[in-house]
N, C-alpha and C positions, 0 to 999 in steps of 0.2 A: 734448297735441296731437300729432298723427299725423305726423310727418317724415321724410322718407325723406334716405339716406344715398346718396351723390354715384352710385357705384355701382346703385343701384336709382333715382334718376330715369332715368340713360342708358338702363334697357331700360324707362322709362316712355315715353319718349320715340321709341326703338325702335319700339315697338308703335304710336304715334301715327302714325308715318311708317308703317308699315306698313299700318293701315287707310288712310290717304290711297291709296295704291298700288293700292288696290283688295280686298287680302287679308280677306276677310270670318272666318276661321278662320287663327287663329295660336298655334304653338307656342312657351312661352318655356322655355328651360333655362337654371339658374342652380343651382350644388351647393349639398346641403343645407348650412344655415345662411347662408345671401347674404341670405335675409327675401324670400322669396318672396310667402306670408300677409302682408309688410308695403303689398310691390306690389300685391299685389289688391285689400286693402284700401284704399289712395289713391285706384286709379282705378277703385273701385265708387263713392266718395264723391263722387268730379269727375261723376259720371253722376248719382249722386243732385243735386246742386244743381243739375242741367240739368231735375230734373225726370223722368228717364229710370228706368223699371225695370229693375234688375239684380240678379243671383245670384250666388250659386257655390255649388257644386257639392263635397261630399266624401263617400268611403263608406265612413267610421268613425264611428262616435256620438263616441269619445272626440274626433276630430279637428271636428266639428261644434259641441260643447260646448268644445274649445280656440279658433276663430276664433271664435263667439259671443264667450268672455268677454273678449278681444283687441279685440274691437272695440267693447264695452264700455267696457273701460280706457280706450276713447281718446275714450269719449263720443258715440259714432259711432251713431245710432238704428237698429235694424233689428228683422227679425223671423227667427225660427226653423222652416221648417216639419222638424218631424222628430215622431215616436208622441208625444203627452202632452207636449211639450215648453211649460216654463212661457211660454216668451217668442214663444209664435203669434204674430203678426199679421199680418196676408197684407195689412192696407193699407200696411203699410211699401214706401218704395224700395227697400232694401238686403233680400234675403231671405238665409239661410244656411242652405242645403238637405242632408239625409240624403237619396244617391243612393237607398236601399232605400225608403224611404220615398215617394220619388215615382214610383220605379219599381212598387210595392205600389199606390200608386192611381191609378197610368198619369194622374196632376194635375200635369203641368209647367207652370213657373210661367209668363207671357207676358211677355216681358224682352226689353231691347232689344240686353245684352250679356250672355251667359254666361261665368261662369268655372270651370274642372274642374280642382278639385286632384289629382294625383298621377295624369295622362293617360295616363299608360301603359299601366294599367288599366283596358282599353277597357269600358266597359260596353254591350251591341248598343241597349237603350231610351235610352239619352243621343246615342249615336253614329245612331242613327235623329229622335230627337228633333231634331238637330243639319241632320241632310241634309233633315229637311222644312223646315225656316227658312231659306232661303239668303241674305235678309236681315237675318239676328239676327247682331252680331259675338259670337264666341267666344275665347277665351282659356285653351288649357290650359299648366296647371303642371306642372313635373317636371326631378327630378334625372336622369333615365335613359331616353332618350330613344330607346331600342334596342330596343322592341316593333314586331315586325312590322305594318304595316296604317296605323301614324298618320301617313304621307303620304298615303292617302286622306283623311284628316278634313282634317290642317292643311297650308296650301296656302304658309307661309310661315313660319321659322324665329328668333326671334327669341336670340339667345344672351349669356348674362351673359360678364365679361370670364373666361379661364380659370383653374382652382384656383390653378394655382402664381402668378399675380397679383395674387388677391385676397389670397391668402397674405403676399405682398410688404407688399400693403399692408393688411396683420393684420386686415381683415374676417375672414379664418377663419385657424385654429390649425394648425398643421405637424404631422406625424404622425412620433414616432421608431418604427421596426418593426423587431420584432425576430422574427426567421427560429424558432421554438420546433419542439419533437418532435412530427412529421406523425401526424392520422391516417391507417392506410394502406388505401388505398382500392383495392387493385389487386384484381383481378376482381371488383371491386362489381357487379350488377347496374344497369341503367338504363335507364327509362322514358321516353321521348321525349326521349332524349338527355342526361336528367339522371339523380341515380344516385338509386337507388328510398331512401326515406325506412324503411324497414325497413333496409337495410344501412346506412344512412348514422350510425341512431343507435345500433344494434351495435356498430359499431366504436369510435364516438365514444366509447362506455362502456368500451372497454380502456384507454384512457387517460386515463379519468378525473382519477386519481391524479397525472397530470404535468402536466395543466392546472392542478389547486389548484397543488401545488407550485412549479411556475414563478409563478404570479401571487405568490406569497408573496414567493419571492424577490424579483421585478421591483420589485413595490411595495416593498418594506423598499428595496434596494438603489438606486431611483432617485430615491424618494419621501420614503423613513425612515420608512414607515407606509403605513396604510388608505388608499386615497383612493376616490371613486366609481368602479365599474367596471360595463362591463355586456357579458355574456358569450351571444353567439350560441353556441347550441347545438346538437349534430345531431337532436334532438327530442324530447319531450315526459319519458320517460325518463330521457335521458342528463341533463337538467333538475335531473330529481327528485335522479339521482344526485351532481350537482354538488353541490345543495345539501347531501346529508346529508353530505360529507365537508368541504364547506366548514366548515360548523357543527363539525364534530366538531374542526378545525383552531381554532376560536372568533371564526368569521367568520359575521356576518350577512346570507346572499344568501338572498333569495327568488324562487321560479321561477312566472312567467304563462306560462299558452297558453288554446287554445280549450276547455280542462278545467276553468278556474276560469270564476265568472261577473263579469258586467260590471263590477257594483260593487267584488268585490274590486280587480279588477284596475285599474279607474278610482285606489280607496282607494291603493293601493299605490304606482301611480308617483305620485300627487297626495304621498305621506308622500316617496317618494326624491327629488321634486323639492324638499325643502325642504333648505335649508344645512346644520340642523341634524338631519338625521337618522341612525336607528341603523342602518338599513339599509346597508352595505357594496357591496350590488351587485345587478344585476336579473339573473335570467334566463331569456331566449326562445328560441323557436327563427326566428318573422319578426315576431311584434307588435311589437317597436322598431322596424324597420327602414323604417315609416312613421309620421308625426306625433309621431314622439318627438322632445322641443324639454328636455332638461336640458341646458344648456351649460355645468354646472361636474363632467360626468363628465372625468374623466382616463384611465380606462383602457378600451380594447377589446379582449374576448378572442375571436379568430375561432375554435369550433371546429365549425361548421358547412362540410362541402365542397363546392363548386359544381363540379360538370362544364361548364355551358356560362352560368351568370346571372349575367355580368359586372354586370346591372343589380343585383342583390342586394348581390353585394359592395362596388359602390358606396353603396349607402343604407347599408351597416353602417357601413362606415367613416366616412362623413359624421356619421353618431350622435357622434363624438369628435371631429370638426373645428369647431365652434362655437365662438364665441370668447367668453373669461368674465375678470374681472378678474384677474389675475397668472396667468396659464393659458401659456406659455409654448410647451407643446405637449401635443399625448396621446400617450399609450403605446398601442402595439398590439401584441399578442401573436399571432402567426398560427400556429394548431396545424393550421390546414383546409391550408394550399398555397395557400389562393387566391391571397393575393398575390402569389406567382413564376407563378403556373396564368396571370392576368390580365395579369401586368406590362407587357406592349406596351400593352394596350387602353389602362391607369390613367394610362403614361404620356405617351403620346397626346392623353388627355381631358384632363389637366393640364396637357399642355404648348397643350394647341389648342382646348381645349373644342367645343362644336357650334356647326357653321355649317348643316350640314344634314342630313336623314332618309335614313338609310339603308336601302336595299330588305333585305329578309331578316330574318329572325327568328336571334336569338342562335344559336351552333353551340357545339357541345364541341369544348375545348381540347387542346390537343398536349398531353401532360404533360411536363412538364420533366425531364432526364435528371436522374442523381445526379451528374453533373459540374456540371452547370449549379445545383442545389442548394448545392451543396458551393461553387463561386464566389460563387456569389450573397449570402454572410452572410460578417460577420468569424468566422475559426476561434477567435477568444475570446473575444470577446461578444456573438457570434451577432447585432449588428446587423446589417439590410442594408446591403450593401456597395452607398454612391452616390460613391462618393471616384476620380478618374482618377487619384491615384496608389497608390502603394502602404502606405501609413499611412493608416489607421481614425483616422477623423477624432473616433470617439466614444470609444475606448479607448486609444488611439495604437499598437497593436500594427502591427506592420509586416508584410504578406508578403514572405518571402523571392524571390528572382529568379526562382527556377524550382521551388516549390515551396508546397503550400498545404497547412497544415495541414485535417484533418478532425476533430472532435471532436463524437463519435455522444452522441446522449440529453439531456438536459440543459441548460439554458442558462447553465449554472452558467461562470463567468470562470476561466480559466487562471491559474494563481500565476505573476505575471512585476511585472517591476520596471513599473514607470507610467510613461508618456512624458511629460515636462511641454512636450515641442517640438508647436505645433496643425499639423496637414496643410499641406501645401502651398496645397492651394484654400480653405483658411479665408482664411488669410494674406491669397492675391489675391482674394478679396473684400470682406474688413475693408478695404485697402486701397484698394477700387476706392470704398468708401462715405466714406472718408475723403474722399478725394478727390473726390467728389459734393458732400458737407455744404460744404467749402473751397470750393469754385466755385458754390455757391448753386444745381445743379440738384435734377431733380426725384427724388423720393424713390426711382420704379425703374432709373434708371440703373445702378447697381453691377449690378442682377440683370440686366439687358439685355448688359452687357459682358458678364458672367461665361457666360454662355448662348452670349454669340459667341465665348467662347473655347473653354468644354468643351461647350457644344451642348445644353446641359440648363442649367433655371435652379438656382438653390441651392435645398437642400434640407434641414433639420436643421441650418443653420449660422447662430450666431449674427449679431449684426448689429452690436456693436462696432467702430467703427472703427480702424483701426491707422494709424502711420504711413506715408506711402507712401513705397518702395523704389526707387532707380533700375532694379533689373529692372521693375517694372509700371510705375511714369515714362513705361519705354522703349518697353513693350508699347502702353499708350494713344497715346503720340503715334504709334508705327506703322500703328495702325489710325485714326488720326485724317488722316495724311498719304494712307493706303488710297484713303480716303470723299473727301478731296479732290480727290485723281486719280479717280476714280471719276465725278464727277461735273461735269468741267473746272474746278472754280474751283482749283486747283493753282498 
């Protein structure tokens, strides 16, 4: 039976209020793995028992054939219009439509609410379909909501609660990142602003050699082994190349693009999606980076570079934030830059998710200096640096007062003694959760202080609670006396 989690009725209900208001086209953003497909599905079914025809809308076969069997599983009757598909039936309420397919026979369906998974991807015969029914309510989906034009279609923004929230409250999985050996991208060529796909898998094939290597490391060293990975590529080559030195290291990856055919590629992620398989890791260069649903991958390797598709790099990363039993977090390895390339935008969208469409089309990035590099990650275990003070809260290595170490190539750890003392900000946070659980409040409390202390919620820090200190004793009631004057009841 179909249930939605507390989290996905509030933008059920979002959207309810929404068409009352009048908004006949609405956009919902919710980051990959919130169960978006879980929301469609609910309120295709509340229409169905009205009696009401409805859709939706996707333009992958594989993503067609994954909400089909989803909605199967849940006993949910419907039909498939997509080429040759076993499960026609055009009397059903619920349809599950191939955008190519209906666009191939210009046959859209007569429905009384559409739904368009992964919106961003405007297609002109859906977005024209769309503006000839100005009585049909619509519904598009999407992690990435930063294509230019979709304030013309949706006239109203519906937004799931932001990452670092759901995070809080383990709907989706934390990301430890670690800063690895850049590809270097300086005089790349580029094509409408991004860097042309000919230089971008050039270079990514000089470093081949440092992406296995590091991943070998990471995983032995964080893991004690293999675990599921899946490695964005700079393209279809750099792919091939990955794999034959992965394999020759005695590591099982295999590479999908638009050069293998459907079946394979179908066969393929259907085998890595099983628990028990031999496959070690996938690699693309963008087919994961939509309707890919494995949520017990661990690791993500970025070596694909973005000049200006912060939406890209969001769907990558999202691929490893789904949340799977004892999953505690993913590993990310960033060989591209994106992430320092991105970092305002990501943590922004984290700290504030979408409230509303922004005019313009994505722009290329400042590129980050080599100082800002070199700050940006611990000097010895090249995690990125989220700690306001000066101890690495992952390694315990301390920066010095007035100086930073730099340590070029490698992600390989400095030989230094181990700090067994945790950061300062673990501390006041264990701390602040203590003190939540003892007083019977609600679960985001500790990340709500902690955020009004350093201005950022936690990130990579466990959730153990510690005793609490009379320094944070004294902090809480300072800011509790604050809020009291603040507000006259003082």
């Amino acid at each position: 039976m179909l249930s939605l989690r507390p989290h996905q009725a509030e933008v059920v209900e979002k959207l309810a209020q929404g068409f009352k208001d009048g908004h006949t086209s609405q956009l919902l953003y919710a980051p990959t793995g919130f169960g978006k497909t879980e929301v469609a599905m609910a309120i295709m079914l509340e229409e169905a028992k009205k009696l009401k025809n409805v859709a939706m809308v996707l333009d992958r076969i594989v993503l067609v054939n994954q909400t089909s069997t989803r909605l199967g599983g849940y006993g949910i009757n419907h039909g498939v219009m997509q080429a040759d598909h076993w499960r026609y039936r055009p009397y059903e309420k619920i349809q599950v439509c191939s955008a190519q397919t209906l666009e191939s026979r210009d046959n859209f369906p007569d429905v009384s609410l559409l739904i368009i998974d992964e919106c961003h991807v405007q297609r002109k015969q859906i977005i024209q379909f769309i503006k000839d029914r100005p009585e049909m309510k619509v519904i598009g989906l999407t992690a990435t909501p930063f294509t230019n034009g979709l304030g013309d279609t949706y006239t109203n923004v519906v937004g799931a609660k932001p990452t670092g929230e759901l995070i809080e409250a383990k709907w989706l999985t934390p990301l430890k990142i670690y800063i690895a050996k850049e590809i270097d991208m300086t005089g790349a060529k580029k094509v409408a602003g991004e860097w042309s796909s000919d230089d971008v898998s050039e270079r990514g094939m000089k470093i081949t050699g440092d992406i296995v290597e590091e991943w070998i490391n990471k995983t032995n060293e964080v893991f004690g082994g293999p675990r599921k990975t899946v490695v964005f590529a700079s393209g279809v080559d750099h792919g091939r190349d990955l794999v034959r030195q992965f394999n020759e290291r005695g590591y099982n990856f295999v590479s999908i693009s638009y050069k293998e055919d459907d079946e394979f590629k179908a066969e393929t992620i259907e085998d890595f999606s099983r628990p028990d398989t031999k496959i070690n890791g996938l690699i693309a260069t963008d087919i994961l980076t939509r309707g890919f649903d494995v949520p017990d991958v661990m690791i993500g390797v970025s070596a694909r570079p973005f000049s200006k598709s912060f939406s890209s790099h969001v769907q990558q990363m999202g691929r490893i934030m789904r949340p799977y039993e004892g999953k505690e977090y993913g590993l990310w390895l960033d060989h591209s830059g994106n992430y320092l390339r991105f970092r305002k935008d990501w943590d922004k969208l984290f700290d504030e998710g979408v409230t509303e469409l922004q005019n313009g089309a994505e722009s290329a990035k400042k590129e980050p200096t080599e100082k800002e590099k070199t700050e940006a990650k611990c000097p010895a275990c090249k995690t990125l640096w989220v700690w306001p003070d000066r101890v690495c809260g992952e390694c315990g290595f301390e920066k010095a007062q007035k100086q930073i170490l730099n340590v070029p190539g490698q992600l390989t750890e400095l030989e230094m003694t181990k700090r067994e003392a945790v950061s300062e900000n673990q501390k006041f946070y264990s701390e602040l959760i203590f003190y939540a659980k003892a007083r019977g409040y609600k679960e985001g409390y500790a990340a709500v202080k902690y955020k009004e202390k350093y201005g950022v919620y936690p990130r990579g820090l466990h959730t153990s609670p510690a005793p609490i200190t009379h320094k944070t004793a004294s902090w809480i009631k300072s800011r509790n006396i604050a809020w009291l004057k603040a507000t006259g009841k003082a």
